[in-house]
C-alpha positions in Angstrom: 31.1 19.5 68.2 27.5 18.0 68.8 24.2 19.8 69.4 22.0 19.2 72.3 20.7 16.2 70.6 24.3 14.7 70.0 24.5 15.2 65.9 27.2 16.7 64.1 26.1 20.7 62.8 24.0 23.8 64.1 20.2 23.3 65.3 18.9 25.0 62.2 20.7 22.8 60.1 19.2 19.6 61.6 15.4 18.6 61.2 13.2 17.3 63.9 10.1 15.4 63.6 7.9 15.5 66.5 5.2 13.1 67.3 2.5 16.2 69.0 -0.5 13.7 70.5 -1.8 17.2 71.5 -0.9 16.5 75.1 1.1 18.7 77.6 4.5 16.9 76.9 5.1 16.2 73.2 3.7 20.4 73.1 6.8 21.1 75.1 9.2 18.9 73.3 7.9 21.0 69.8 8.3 24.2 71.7 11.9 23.6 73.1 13.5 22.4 70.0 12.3 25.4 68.6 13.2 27.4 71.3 16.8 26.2 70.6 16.7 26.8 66.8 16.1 23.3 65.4 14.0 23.2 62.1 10.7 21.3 63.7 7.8 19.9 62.1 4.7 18.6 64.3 3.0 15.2 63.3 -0.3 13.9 64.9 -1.5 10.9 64.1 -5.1 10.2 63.3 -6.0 6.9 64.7 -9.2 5.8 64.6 -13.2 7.0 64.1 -13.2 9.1 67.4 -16.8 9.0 67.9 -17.7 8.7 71.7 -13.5 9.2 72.7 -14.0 12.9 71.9 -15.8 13.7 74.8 -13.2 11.4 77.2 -11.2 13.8 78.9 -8.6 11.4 79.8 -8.3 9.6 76.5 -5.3 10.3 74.0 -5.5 10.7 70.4 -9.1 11.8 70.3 -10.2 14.5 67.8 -9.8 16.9 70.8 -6.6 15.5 71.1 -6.2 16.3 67.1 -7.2 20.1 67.5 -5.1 20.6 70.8 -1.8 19.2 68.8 -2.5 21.8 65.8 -3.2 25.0 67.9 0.1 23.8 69.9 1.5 23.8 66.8 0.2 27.4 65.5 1.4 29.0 69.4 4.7 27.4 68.7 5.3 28.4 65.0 6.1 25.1 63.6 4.4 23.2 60.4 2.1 20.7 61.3 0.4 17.5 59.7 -2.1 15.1 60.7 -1.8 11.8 59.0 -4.6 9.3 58.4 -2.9 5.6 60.3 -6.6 4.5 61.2 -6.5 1.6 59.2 -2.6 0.6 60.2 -3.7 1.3 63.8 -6.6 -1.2 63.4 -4.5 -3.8 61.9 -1.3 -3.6 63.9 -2.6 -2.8 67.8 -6.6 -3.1 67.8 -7.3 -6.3 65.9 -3.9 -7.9 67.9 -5.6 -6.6 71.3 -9.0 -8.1 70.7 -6.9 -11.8 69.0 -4.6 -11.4 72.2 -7.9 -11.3 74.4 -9.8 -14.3 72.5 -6.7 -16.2 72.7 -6.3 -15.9 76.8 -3.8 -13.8 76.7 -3.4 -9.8 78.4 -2.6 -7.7 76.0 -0.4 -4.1 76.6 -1.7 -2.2 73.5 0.6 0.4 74.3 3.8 -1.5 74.0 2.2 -2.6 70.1 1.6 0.8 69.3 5.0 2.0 70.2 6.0 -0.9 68.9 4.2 -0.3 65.0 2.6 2.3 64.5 4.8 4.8 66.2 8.0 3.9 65.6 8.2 2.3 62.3 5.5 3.7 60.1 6.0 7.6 61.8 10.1 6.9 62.0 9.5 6.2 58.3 7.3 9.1 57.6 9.5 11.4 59.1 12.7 10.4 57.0 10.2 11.4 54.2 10.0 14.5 55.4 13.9 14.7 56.0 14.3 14.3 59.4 17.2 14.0 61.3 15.8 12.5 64.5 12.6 12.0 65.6 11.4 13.5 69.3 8.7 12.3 71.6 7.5 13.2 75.1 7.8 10.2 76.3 9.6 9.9 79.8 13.0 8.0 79.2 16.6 8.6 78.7 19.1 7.7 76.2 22.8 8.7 76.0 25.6 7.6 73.5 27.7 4.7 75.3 30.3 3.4 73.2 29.1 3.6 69.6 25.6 3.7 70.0 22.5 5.0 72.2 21.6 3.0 75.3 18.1 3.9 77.4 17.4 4.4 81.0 14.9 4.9 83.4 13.6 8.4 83.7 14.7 10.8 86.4 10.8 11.2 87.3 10.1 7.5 88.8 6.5 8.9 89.0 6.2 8.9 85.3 8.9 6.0 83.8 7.6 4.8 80.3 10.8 2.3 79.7 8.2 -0.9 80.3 6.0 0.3 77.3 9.3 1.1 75.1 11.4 -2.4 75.6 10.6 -2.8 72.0 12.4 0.2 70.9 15.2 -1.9 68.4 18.9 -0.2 68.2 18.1 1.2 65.0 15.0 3.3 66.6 16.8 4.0 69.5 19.7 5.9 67.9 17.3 7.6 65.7 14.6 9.1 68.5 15.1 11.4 71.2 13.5 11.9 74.1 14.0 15.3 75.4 11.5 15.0 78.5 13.8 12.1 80.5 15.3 14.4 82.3 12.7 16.3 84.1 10.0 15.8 86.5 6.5 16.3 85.2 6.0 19.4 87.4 8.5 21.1 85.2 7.2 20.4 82.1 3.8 21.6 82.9 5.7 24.6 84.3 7.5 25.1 80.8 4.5 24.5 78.9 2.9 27.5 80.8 5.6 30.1 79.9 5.4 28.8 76.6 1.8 30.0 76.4 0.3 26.8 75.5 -3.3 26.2 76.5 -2.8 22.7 77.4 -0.1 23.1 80.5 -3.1 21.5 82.7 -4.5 19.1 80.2 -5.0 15.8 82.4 -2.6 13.0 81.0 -4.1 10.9 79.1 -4.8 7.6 81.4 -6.9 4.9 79.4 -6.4 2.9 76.4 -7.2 5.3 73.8 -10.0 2.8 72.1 -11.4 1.7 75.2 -12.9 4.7 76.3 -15.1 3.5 79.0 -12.3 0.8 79.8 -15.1 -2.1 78.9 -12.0 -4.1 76.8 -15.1 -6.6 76.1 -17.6 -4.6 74.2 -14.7 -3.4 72.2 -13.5 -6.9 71.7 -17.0 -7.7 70.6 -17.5 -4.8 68.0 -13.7 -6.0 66.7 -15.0 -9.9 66.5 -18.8 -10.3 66.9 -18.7 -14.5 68.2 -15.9 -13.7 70.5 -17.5 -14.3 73.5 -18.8 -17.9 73.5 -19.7 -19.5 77.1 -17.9 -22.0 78.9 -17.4 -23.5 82.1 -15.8 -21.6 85.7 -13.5 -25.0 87.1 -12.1 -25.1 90.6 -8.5 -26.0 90.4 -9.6 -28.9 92.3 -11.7 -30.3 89.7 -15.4 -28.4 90.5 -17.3 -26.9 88.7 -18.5 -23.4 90.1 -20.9 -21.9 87.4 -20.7 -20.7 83.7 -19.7 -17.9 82.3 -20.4 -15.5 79.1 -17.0 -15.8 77.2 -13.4 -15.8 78.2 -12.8 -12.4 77.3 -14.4 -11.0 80.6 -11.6 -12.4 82.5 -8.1 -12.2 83.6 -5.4 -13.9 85.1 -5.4 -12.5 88.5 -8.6 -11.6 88.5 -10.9 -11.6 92.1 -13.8 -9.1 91.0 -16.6 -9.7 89.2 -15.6 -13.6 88.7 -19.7 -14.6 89.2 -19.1 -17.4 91.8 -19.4 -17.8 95.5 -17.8 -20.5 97.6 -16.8 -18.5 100.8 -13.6 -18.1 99.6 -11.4 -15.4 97.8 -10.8 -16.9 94.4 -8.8 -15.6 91.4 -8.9 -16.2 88.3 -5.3 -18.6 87.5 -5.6 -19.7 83.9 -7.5 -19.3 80.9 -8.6 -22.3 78.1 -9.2 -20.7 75.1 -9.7 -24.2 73.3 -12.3 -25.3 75.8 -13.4 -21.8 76.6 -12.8 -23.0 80.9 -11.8 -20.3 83.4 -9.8 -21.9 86.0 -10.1 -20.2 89.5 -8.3 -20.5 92.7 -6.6 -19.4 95.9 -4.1 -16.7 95.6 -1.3 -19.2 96.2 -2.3 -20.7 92.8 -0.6 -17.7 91.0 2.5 -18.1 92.7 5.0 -17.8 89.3 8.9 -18.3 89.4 9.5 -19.1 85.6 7.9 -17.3 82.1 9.0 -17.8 78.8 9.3 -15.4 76.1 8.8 -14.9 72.6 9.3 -11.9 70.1 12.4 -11.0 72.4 14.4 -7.6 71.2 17.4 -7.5 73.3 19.4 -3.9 72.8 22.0 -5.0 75.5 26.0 -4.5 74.5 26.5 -8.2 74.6 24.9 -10.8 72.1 22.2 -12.9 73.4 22.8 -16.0 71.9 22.7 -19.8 73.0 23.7 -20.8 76.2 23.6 -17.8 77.8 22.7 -17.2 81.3 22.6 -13.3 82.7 21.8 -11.9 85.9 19.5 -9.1 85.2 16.6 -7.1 87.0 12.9 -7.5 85.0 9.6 -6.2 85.6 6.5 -7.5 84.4 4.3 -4.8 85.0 4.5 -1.7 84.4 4.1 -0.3 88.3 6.2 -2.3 89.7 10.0 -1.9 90.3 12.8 -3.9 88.8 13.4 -7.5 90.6 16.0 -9.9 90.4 15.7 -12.3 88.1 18.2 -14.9 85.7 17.7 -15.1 81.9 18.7 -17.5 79.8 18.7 -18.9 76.2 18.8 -22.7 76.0 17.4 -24.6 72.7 16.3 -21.8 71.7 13.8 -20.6 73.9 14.4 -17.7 76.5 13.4 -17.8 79.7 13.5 -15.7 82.7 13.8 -16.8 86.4 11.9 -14.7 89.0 13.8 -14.6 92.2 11.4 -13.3 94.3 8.1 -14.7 92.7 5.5 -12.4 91.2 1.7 -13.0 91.3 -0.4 -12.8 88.5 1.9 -13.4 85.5 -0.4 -13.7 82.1 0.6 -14.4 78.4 0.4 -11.3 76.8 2.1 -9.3 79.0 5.3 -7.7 78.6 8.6 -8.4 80.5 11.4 -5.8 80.4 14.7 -6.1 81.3 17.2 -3.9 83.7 20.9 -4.0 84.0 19.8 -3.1 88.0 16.9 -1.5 90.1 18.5 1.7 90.6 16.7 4.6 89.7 19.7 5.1 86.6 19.1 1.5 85.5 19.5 0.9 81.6 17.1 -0.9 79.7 18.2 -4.2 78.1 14.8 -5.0 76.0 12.5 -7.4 76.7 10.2 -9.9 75.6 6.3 -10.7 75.1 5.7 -13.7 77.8 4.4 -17.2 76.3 4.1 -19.3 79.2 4.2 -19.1 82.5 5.2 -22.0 85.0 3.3 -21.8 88.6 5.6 -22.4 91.4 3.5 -25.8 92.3 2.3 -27.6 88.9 0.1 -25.0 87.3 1.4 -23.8 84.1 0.0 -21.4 81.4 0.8 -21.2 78.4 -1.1 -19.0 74.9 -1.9 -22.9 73.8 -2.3 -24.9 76.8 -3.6 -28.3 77.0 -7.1 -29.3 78.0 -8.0 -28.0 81.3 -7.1 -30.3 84.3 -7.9 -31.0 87.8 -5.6 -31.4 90.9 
């Protein structure tokens, strides 16, 4: 017989880790294994100097954040730590962000922490501390198929995290839980209030958590002081339009704050790091049908291996629903088809895969994108060659 989180023997006999970010839904994920007798222990993790995030009320893991997680902890009745992963956090998700940046790219930070910090240095810590499984609130699902756990969307659309957990390897995924995937966010709030805890309206947390202000530049600047060098803003045709203060300002996609007029919307369509050019254009010039991937962790029941060519839905943003798209694996390099098209593709980004767009659908990993091919004869790519004109 299996317990509610599908291991062999009683709740008290089996040890949960929980990661508490001091937030309204990791709270209730403490309080409800507790509530159904499993030996819990909170962790929150200390991330970086907090400074000016303290203050942010829609910032997570500030030292509010900190506090919030250890009197969740006291309400509930559970042990609780706070461990020290500044300098892991640095190294593994704010130094990548701010490299990701200088190099071009658009960095998810989130998908690195989850990635890292989360779910190999706290899986680790909590087999130290004897755990069974380890529980977060994020809003997923997994259930055993076949012999081993498989996730899926959430059943609260509103609030699907699957695009910043593709990285989630099989051996992480059969070892977390995620008791929250099941509910919508009203009802959580509404548990947390019977539970008594003080944070059942706590906004959710919203920005990066070490871009406060979301200014990604000054942050990238603190992180590497000659960052942002100047370089040229080029007209896909060949023009040059102005200068600008250092590719780290922009985006792919980009139409605000670009700093040149020519009576026409422009967008930012590629990024030189090399020659430090920004590349504008008309909308049409993001038009993108192929990426390319790298880093890929596939958690699929079938092997990925050469030659292999899969219908399968992907997303490469977070807001947007699943699309049909082909992958394939051919020399070694994967890439993925978009049917429809999709606007505004950038190295850097993350794309996730779907077994289908149905509100059930499973997630079958994902990839970090390399390169993205136009649909005319733009392509960009984390080392592309020296700007050009059409």
């Amino acid at each position: 017989m299996l317990n509610s989180l599908d291991l062999p023997g009683r709740p008290e006999d089996t040890r949960v880790v929980v990661a508490m970010s001091g937030g309204v839904d990791s709270s209730v994920v403490a309080a409800l294994m507790k509530q159904q007798g499993y030996d819990v222990i909170g962790v929150t993790l200390q991330l970086y100097d907090h400074g000016a995030m303290v203050s942010k009320a829609k910032a997570c893991c500030a030292g509010q954040d900190i506090h919030d997680a250890r009197r969740a902890a006291e309400k509930i009745g559970i042990p609780h730590y706070v461990l020290d992963y500044e300098s892991r956090f640095k190294e593994a998700v704010m130094d990548r962000f701010a490299d990701s940046y200088i190099a071009g790219e658009t960095p998810v930070p989130c998908v690195s922490c989850n990635q890292t910090v989360k779910f190999q240095d706290l899986l680790k810590t909590a087999k130290d501390l004897g755990a069974d499984v380890l529980a977060t609130g994020h809003y997923v699902r997994t259930a055993i198929q076949g012999n081993k756990r498989a996730m899926f969307r959430p059943s609260d659309l509103d609030r699907d995290q699957s695009y910043f957990l593709f990285a989630t390897t099989q051996e992480q995924l059969d070892f977390i839980r995620f008791p929250l995937g099941g509910m919508p966010k009203a009802e959580v709030r509404e548990l947390a209030r019977e539970f008594g805890l003080s944070i059942a309206d706590k906004p959710d947390s919203q920005d990066i958590c070490f871009v406060p202000d979301g200014n990604y530049a000054e942050v990238i600047k603190k992180l590497r002081p000659n960052a942002a060098e100047p370089g040229e803003i080029i007209h896909i045709d060949g023009r040059v339009l102005g200068h600008h203060d250092g590719i780290i300002h922009f985006t792919i996609g980009q139409r605000r704050g670009i700093g040149v007029a020519t009576g026409e919307p422009l967008y930012v369509v590629r990024l030189d790091a090399d020659t430090r050019r920004v590349l504008v254009g008309p909308r049409e010039a993001l038009a993108t049908r192929r990426i390319y991937l790298r880093e890929l962790n596939w958690i699929g029941d079938m092997p990925l291996d050469e030659g292999c060519d899969l219908d399968i839905f992907a997303k490469v943003r977070s807001t947007r629903p699943p699309a049909p798209a082909r992958l394939r694996v051919e020399n070694g390099k994967v890439s993925v088809d978009l049917v429809s098209g999709e606007t505004g593709v950038a190295p850097g980004q993350a794309c996730v895969f779907f077994d289908s767009d149905g509100d059930e659908a499973r997630v079958l990993g994902g990839g970090w994108i390399a390169r993205a091919e136009r649909a005319g004869t733009w392509t960009i790519d984390t080392q592309p060659e020296k700007a050009a004109t059409a």
